[in-house]
VEXPAGU-596823 format. One record per residue: residue in one letter; y negated, x, z negated of N, C-alpha, C in turn. Coordinates in pm, whole numbers, padded with zeros to 5 digits, always signed. Each point is the difference from the previous one (the first is absolute). Example, Ala and Ser with C-alpha at 12.3 -4.5 7.8 and 13.67 -1.06 7.14 Angstrom:
2
A+00569+01319-00780-00119-00089+00000-00120+00090+00000;S-00105-00035+00072-00119+00082-00006-00109-00077-00073;
This chain:
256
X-00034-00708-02505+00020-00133+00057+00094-00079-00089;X-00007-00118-00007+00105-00085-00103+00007-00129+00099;X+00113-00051-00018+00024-00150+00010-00024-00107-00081;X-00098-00129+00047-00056-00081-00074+00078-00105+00009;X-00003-00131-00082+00025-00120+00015-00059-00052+00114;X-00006-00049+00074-00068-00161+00096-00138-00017-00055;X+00037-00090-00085-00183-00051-00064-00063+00156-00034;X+00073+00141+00009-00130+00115-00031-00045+00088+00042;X+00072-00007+00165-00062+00063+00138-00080-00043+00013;X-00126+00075+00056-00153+00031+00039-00031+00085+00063;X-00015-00035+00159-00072+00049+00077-00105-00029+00070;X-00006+00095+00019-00197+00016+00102+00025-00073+00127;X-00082-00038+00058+00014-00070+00161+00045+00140+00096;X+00017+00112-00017+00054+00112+00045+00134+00056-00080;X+00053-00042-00004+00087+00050-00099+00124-00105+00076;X+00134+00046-00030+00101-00045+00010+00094+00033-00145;X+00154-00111-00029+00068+00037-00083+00096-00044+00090;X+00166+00062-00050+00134-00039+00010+00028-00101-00101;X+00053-00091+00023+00050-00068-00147+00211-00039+00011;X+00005+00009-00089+00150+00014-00009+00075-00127-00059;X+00087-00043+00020+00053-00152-00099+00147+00010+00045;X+00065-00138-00011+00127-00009+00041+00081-00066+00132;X+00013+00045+00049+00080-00078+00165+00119-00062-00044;X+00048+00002+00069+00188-00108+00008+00047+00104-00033;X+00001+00135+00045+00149+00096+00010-00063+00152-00073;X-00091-00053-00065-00089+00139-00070-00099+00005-00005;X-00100+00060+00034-00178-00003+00017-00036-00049+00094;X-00115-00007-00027-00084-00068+00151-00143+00075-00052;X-00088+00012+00114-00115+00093-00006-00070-00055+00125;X-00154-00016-00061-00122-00079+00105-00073+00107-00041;X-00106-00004+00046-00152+00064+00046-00126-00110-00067;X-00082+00064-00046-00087-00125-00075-00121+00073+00066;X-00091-00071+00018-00178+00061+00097-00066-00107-00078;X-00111+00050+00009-00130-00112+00056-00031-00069+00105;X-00001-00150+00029-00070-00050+00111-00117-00005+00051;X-00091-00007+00104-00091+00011+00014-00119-00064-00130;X+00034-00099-00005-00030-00124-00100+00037-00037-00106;X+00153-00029-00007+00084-00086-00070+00115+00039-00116;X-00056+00102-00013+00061+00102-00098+00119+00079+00012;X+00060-00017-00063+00179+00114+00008+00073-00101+00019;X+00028+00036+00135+00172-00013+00033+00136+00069-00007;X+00101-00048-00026+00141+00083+00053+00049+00028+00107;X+00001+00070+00084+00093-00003+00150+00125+00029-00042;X+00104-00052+00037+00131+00055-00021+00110-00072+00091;X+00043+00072+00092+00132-00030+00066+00119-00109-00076;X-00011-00096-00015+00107-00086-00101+00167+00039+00065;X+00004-00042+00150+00076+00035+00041+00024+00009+00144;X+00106-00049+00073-00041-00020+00145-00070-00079+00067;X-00079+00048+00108-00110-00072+00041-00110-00085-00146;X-00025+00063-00078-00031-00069-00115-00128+00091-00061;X-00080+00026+00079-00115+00078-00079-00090-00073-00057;X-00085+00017-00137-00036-00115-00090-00134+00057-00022;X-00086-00071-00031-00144+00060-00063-00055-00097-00090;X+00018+00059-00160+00005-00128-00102-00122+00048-00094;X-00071-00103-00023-00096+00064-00147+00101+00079-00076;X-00109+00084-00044+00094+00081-00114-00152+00023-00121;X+00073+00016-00150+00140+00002-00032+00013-00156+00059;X+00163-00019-00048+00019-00120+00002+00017-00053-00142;X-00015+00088-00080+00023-00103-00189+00133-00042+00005;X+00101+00105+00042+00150-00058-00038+00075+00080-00063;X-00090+00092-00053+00107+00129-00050+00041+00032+00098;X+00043-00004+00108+00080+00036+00073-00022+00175+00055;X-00086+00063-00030-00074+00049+00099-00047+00159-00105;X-00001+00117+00076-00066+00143-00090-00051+00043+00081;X-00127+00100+00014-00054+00065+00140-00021+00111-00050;X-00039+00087+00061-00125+00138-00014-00066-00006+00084;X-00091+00045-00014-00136+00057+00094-00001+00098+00130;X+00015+00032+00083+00025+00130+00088-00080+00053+00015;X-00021+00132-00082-00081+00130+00043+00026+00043+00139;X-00137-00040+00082-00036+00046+00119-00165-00008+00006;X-00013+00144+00088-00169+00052+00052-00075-00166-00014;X-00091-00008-00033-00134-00109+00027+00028-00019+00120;X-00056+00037+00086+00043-00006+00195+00119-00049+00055;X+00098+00050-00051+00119-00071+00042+00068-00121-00105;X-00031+00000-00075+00010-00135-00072-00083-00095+00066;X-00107-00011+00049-00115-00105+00045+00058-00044+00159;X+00078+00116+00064+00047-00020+00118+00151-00056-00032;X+00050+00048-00089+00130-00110-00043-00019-00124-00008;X-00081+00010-00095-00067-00152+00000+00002-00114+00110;X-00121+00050+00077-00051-00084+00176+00172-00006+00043;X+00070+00092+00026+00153-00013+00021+00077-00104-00003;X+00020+00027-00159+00030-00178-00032-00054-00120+00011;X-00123+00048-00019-00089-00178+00042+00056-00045+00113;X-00032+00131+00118+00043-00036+00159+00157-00044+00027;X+00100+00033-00072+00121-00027+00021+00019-00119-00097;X-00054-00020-00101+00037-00148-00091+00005-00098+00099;X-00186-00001+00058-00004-00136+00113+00084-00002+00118;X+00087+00126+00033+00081-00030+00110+00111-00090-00043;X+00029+00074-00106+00156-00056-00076+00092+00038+00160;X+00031+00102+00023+00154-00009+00085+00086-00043-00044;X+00151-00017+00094+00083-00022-00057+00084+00138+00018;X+00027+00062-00139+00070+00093-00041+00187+00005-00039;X+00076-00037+00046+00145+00001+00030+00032+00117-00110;X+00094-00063-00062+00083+00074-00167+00104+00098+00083;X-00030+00093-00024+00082+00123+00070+00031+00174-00102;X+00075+00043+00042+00097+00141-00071-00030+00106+00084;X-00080+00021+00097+00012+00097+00043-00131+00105-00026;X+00021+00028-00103-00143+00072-00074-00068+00104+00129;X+00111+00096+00065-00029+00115+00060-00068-00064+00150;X+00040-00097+00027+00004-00067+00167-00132-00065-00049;X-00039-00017-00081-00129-00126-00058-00126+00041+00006;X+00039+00161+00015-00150+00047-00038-00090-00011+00113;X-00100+00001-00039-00155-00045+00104-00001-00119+00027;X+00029-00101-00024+00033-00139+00045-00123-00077-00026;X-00156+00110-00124-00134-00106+00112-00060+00110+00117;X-00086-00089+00032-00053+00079+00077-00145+00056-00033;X-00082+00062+00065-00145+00067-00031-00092-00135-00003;X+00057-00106+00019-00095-00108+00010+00060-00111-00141;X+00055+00014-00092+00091-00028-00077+00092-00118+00042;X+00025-00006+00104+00101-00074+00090+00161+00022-00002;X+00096-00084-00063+00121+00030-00007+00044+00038+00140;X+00050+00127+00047+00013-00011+00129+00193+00092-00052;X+00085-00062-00089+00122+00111+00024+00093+00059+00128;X+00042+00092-00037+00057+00104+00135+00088-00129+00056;X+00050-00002+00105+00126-00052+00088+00137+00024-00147;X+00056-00095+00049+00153-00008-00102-00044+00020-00113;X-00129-00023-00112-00005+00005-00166-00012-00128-00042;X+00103+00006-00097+00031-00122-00028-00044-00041-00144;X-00113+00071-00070-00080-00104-00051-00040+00135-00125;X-00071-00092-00088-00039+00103-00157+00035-00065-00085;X+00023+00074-00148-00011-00094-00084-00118+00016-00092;X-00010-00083-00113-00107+00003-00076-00050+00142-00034;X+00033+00110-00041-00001+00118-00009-00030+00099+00088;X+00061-00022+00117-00023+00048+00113-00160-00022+00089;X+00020-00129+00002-00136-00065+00029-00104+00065-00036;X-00013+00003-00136-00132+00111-00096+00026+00168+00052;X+00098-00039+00005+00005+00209+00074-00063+00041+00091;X+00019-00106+00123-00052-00021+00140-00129-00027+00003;X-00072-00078-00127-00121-00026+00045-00019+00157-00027;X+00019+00047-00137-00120+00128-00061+00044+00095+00105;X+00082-00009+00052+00060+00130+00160-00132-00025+00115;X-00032-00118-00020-00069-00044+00114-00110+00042-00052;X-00054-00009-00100-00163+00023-00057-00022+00159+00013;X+00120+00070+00015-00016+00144+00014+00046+00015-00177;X+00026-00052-00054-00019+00031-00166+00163+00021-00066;X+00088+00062+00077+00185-00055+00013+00018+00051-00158;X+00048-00127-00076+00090+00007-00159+00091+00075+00029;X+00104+00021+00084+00144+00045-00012+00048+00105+00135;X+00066+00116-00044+00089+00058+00060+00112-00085+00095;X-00034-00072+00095+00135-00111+00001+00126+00126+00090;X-00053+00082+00052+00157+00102+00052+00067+00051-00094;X-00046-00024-00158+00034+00074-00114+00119-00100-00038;X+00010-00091+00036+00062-00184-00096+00192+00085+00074;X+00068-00044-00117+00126-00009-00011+00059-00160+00014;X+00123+00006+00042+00062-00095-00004+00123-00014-00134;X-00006-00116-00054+00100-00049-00136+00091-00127+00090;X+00094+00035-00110+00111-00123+00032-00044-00105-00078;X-00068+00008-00109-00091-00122-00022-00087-00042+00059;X-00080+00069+00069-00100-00077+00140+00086-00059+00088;X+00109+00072+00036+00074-00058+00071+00051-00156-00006;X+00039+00007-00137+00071-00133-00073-00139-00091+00011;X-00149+00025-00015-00117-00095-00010-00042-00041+00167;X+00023+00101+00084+00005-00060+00132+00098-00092+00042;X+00119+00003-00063+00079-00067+00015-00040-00153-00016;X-00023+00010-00154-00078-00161-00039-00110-00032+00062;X-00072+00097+00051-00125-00080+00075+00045-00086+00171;X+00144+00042+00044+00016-00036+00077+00037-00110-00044;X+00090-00010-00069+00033-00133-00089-00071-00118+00000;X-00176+00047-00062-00068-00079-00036-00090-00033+00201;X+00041+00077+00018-00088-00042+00151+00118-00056+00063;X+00083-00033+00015+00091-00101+00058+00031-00151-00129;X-00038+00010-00097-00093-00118-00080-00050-00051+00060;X-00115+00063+00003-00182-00060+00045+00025-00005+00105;X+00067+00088+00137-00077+00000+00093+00122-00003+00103;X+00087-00108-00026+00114+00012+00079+00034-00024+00181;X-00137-00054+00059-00019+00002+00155+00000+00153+00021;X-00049+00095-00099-00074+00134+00069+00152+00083+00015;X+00055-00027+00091+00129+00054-00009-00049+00128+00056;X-00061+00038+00125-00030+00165+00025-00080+00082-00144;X-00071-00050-00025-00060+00047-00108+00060+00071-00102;X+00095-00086-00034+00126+00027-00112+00082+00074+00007;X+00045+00047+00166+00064+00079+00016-00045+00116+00001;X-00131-00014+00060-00079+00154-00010+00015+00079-00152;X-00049-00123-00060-00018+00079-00139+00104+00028-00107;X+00093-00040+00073+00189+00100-00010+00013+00096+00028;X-00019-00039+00082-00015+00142+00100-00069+00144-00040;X-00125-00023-00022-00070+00102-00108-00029+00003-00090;X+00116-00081-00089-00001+00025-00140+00078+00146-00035;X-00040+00099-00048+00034+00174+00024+00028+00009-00193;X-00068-00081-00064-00018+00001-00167-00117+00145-00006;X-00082-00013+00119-00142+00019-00037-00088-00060-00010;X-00071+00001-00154-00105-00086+00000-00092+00056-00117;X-00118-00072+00026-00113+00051-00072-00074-00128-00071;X+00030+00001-00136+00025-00093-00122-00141-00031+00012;X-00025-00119-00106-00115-00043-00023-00073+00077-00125;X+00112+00041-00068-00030+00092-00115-00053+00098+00026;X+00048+00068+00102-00045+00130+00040-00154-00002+00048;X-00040-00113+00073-00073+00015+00086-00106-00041-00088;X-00006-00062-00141-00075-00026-00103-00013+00163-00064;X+00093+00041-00058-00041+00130-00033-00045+00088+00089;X-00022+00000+00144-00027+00094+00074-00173-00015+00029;X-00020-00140-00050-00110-00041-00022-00085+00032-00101;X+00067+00033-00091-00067+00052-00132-00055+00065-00036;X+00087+00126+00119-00050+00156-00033-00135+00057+00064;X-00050+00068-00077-00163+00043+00074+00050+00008+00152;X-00154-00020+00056+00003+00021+00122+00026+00137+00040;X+00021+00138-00035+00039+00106+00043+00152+00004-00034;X+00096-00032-00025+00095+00001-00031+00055-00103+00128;X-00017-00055+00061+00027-00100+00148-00006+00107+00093;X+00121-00069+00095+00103-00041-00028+00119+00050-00062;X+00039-00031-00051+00115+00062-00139+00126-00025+00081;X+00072+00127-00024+00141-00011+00031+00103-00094-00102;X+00134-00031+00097+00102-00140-00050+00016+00102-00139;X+00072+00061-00029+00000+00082-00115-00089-00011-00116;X-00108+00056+00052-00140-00001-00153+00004-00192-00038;X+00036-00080+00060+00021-00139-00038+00054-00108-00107;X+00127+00133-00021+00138-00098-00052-00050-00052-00117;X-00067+00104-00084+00013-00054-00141-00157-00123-00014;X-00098+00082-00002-00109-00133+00083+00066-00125+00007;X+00051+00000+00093+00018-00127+00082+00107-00079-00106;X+00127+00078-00068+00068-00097-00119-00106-00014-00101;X-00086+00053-00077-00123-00032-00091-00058-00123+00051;X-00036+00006+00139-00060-00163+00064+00067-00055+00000;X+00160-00010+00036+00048-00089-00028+00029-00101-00153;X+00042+00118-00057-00031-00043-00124-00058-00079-00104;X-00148+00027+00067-00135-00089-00072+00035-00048+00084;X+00017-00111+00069-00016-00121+00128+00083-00045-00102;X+00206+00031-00030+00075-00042-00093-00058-00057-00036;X-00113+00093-00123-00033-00098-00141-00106-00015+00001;X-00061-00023+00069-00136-00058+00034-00033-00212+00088;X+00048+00059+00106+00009-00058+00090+00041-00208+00019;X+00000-00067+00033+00100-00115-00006+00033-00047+00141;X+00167-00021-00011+00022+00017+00160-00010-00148+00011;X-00027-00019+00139-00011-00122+00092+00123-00093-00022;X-00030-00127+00021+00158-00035+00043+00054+00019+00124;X+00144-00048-00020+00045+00042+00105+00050-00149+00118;X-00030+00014+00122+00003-00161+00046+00179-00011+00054;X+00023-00110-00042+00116-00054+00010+00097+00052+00129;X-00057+00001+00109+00062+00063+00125+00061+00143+00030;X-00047+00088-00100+00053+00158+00005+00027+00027-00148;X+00044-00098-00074+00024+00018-00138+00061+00088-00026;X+00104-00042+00054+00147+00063-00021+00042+00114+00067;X-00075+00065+00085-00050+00116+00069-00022+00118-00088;X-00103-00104-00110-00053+00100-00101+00030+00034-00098;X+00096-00113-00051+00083-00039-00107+00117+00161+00031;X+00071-00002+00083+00085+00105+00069-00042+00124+00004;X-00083+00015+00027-00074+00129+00061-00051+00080-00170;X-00037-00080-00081-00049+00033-00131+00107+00028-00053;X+00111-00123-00009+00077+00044-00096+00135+00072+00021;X-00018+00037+00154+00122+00163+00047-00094+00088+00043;X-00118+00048+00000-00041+00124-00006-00140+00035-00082;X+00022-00048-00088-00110+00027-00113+00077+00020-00156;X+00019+00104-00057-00045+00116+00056+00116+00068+00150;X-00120+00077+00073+00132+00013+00173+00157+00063-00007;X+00091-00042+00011+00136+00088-00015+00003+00045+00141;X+00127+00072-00020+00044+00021+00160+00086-00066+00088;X-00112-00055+00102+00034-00155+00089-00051+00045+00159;X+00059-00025+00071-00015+00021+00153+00007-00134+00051;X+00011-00104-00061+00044-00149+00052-00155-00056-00134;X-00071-00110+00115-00034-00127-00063+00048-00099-00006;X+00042-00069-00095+00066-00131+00060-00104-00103-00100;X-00015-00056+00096-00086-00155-00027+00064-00156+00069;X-00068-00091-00040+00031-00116+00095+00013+00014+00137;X-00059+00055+00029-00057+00015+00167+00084+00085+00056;X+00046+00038-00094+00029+00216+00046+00146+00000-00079;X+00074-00064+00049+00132-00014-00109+00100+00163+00014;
């Protein structure tokens, strides 16, 4: 399996890819299908309440995928999956609680999450669908917690009291279960990579994978801008924990 550019993913109307690029606070990771019709799209969680379904590629550099080795049969049923959940578009709430998240569609691909889960993120999202297809990428009882996840939950709260400063319960929730467990976009690109008998892969068999993806995204990739309102969010967040020291405190605008 290899990772392509944007303009050199090619898939079958059965077929699915991961594609990988850059978010605000590190990676970001969508799902690319066939439409019934209308060719390849991206699904990807942008952020809270923010699920997107964009032609793809989009011709911005922005963007690397692979292909996902899965059975003929269950690729074609992945497929119908996404078609059926694109046209719902739910609204999906930006949330940390990887372990509380799980099962959150249902057998009808209906967002239905447990009582008290307070949302997915881009990464997560793709976990949950292939959990749901029966086809699960990842070990998620295997995932450790870092004081650098820690420090990135931190900023995402940051950035969701930015954007989304009425959602005061919301915000608190996702304080609340910020644990500095989380399951990267990197990871969930390399977990994608690997033949289909090798799924789901433990947090471990990951590490190095997943810095290689990061890597090529580095020097591949071209990041987005960044919009004026959480600038300085990001501005902060980049330039005290990249590369991560040892920090138990975020401090941002928001978050002094």
């Amino acid at each position: 399996m290899a990772f392509l550019k944007e303009t050199s993913i090619a898939i079958k109307n059965n077929q699915i890819a991961v594609a990988l690029g850059h978010g605000l606070l590190g990676g970001h990771a969508g799902i690319v299908f066939h439409a019934a019709k209308e060719g390849m799209f991206l699904l990807h969680l942008r952020f809270h309440n923010d699920l997107a379904l964009e032609p793809f590629p989009r011709n911005d550099n922005g963007w690397l995928g692979c292909v996902v080795d899965l059975p003929p049969h269950a690729s074609t049923h992945f497929v119908g999956m996404l078609r059926s959940l694109s046209k719902k578009k739910p609204k999906i709430g930006y949330g940390l609680n990887i372990l509380f998240g799980q099962n959150a569609f249902d057998d009808k691909n209906r967002y239905r999450p447990p009582a008290g889960h307070d949302g997915l993120t881009c990464a997560t999202f793709i976990v949950e669908l292939f959990k749901s297809a029966g086809l699960p990428l990842i070990e998620l009882t295997s995932w450790d917690t870092s004081p650098a996840n820690l420090c990135w939950g931190e900023a995402i709260c940051c950035l969701l009291t930015v954007m989304h400063p009425s959602e005061i319960e919301h915000i608190a929730a996702v304080k609340r279960s910020n644990s500095g467990m989380r399951v990267t976009p990197e990871e969930v690109a390399a977990a994608a990579d690997m033949p289909y008998g090798k799924r789901p892969v433990h947090f471990h068999s990951l590490a190095r994978q997943a810095l290689t993806v990061a890597e090529l995204v580095a020097a591949t990739c071209t990041k987005p801008p960044v919009r004026e309102c959480f600038a300085k969010c990001v501005e902060i967040y980049e330039r005290e924990n990249r590369p991560y020291v040892n920090r138990n405190k975020f401090k941002c605008c928001c978050n002094p």
